[in-house]
N, C-alpha and C positions, 0 to 999 in steps of 0.2 A: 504494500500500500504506500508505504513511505517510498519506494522507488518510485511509482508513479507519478506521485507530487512532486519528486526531482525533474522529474524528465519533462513533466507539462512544463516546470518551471523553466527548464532550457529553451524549452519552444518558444514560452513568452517572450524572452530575450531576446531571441532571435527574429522574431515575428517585428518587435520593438527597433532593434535596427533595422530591418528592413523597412521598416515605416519613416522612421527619420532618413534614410541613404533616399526613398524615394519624393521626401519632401524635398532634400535637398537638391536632386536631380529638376524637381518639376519648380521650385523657386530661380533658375538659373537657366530657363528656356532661353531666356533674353540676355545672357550675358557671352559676353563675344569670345568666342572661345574655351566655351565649356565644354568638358568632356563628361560624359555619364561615368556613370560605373554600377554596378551592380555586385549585392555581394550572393558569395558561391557558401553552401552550407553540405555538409556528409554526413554519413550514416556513422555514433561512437562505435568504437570496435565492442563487440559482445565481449559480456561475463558468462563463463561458463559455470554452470548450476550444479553440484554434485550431494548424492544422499550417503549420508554415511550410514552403511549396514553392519549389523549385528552380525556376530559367530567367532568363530575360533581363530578367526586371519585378524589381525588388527588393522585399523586404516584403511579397509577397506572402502572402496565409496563407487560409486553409480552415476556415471555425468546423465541427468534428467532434462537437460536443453541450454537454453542461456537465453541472456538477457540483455537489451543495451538502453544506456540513459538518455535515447534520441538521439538528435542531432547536434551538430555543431557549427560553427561558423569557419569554415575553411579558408578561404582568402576573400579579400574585394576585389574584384577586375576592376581595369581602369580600359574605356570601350574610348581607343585613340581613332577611330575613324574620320575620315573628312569629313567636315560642315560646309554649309553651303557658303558661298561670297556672296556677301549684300555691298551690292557702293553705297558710298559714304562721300559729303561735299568735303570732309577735311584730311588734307596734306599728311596728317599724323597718324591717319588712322593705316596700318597697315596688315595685309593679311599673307598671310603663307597657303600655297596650292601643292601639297605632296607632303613627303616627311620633312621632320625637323622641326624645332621648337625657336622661338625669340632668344636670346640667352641675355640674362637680364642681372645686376648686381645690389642685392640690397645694400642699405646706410650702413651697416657693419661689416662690408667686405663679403659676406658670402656671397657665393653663384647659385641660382634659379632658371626654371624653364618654364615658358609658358607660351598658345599658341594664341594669346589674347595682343590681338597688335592695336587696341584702342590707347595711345601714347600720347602724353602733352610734352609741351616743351618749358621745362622748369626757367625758372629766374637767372642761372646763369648758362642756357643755351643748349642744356642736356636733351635728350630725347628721354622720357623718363614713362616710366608704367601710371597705372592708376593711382598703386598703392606708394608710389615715391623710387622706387624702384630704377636704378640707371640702363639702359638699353645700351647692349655692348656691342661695338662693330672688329670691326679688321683692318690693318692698314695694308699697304700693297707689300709692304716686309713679311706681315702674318706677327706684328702686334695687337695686341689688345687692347682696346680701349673705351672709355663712353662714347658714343655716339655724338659728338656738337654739331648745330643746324642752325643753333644763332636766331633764331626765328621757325614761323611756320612758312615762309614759303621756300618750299627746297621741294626737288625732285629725289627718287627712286625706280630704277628702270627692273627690270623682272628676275634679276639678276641679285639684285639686293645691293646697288652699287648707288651709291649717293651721290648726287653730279658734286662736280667741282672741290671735292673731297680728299679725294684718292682712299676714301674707305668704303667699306660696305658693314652691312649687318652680318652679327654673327649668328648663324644659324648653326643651330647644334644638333645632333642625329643622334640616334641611339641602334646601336639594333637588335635591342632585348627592352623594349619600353615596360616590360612589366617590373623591370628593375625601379624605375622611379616611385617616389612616394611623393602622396599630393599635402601640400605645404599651406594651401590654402585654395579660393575656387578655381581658382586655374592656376596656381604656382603651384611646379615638382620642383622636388631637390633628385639630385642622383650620381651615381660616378661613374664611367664608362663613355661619355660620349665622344664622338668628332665631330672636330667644324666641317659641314659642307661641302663639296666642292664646290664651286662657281658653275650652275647652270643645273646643280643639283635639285635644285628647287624653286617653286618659282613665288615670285614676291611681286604680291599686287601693291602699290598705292591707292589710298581713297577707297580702300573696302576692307571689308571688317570679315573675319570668320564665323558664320554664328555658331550656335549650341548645337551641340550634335544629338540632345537629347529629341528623343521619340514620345510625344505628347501621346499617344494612342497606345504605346506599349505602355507607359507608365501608368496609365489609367487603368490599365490590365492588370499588373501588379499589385495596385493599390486592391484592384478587387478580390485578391488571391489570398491577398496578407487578411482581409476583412473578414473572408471567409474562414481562414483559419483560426482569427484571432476566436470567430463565432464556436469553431468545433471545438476546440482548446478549451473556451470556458463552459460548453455542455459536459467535456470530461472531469474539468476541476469540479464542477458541481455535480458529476455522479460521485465521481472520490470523495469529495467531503462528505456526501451521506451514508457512504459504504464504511469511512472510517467512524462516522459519527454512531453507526448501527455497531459498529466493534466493539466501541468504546462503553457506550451504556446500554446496550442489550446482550449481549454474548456472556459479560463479566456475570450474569444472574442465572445461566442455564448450569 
């Protein structure tokens, strides 16, 4: 009985993020470069169940089946698919067509990845993310550096080469993207990437990536969690009456 109530209890958990990964998912329709994900759950490995018998052998015992405590939460995917391009009237906004990520630096030094190319141009001329975030390019050496534009009117050809420059954007590639961990709604950290080659990828100006999420799948899922969360609490309320029937009727026969 008390297994039981573990095992619903896993499910609820489970059921519980999947309801938050799917609000999350459908809060973020609109945001430029989101990526879904979805999380993956398995069957626990079984307990095997054994009766220990009476006679003259000691230790004898009888495996009778076995048991598992449900499920569990295996991994999240992260669903890196292309989004569609929407244009956009502004110079900043930039989007990627194929693989590869922005590669972007926060205020403390660390490096970031994101395919969100909605960019302002900060106070002293950086190309910068939404969240403050510095957008890093290439010089024709294969330095690294912020991105300066000095203003918003600057061109970018599809190439990710910024006229009058002599740098481009750094685009970063992976090729085990399930290696990244998401840092925020579209920032990954990770380690393994390379820079691009030049033509590896192609880089719009004036259009934005959107969300790759599936407004009709999620809606699906929503209904699947609902459904369960429904079955899950008609079993916590058989269990509670069966233990409740243990507890104060049994103890009087």
């Amino acid at each position: 009985m008390i297994r039981s109530l573990t095992t619903l209890n896993n499910s609820f958990n489970i059921l519980q993020k999947k309801q938050e990964n799917i609000s999350a998912n459908v809060a973020n329709i609109n945001t430029a470069g989101y990526k879904s994900q979805e999380i993956i759950q398995s069957t626990r490995a079984s307990e095997v169940m054994s009766n220990h018998l009476d006679g003259p052998l000691l230790n004898r015992q009888q495996d009778i089946g076995g048991f598992t405590f449900g499920n569990q939460i295996d991994e999240i995917v992260q669903n890196f698919s292309q989004g569609g391009l929407k244009a956009t009237t502004s110079t900043t906004d930039v989007a990627i067509q194929g693989d590869g990520f922005f590669t972007v630096q926060a205020p403390n030094g660390e490096t970031s990845y994101t395919r969100n190319g909605n960019f302002n141009v900060n106070d002293t001329g950086e190309l910068v993310t939404q969240e403050g975030y510095r957008v890093m390019g290439v010089s024709a050496d294969g330095q690294s550096a912020p991105i300066q534009v000095n203003g918003a009117d600057f061109a970018i050809d599809n190439r990710g080469n910024i006229a009058g420059t002599g740098n481009r954007l750094m685009i970063t590639e992976f090729e085990d993207t399930a290696s990244l961990t998401r840092a925020g709604d579209t920032l990954y950290t990770g380690q393994g990437g390379t820079t691009a080659q030049v033509g590896g990828t192609v880089v719009q100006q004036s259009y934005l990536e959107t969300s790759n999420v599936e407004t009709v799948d999620e809606i699906t899922n929503l209904m699947q969690v609902s459904r369960a969360f429904e079955a899950n609490q008609k079993a916590l309320s058989a269990a509670d009456e069966t233990l409740r029937k243990a507890v104060n009727e049994v103890g009087k026969v």
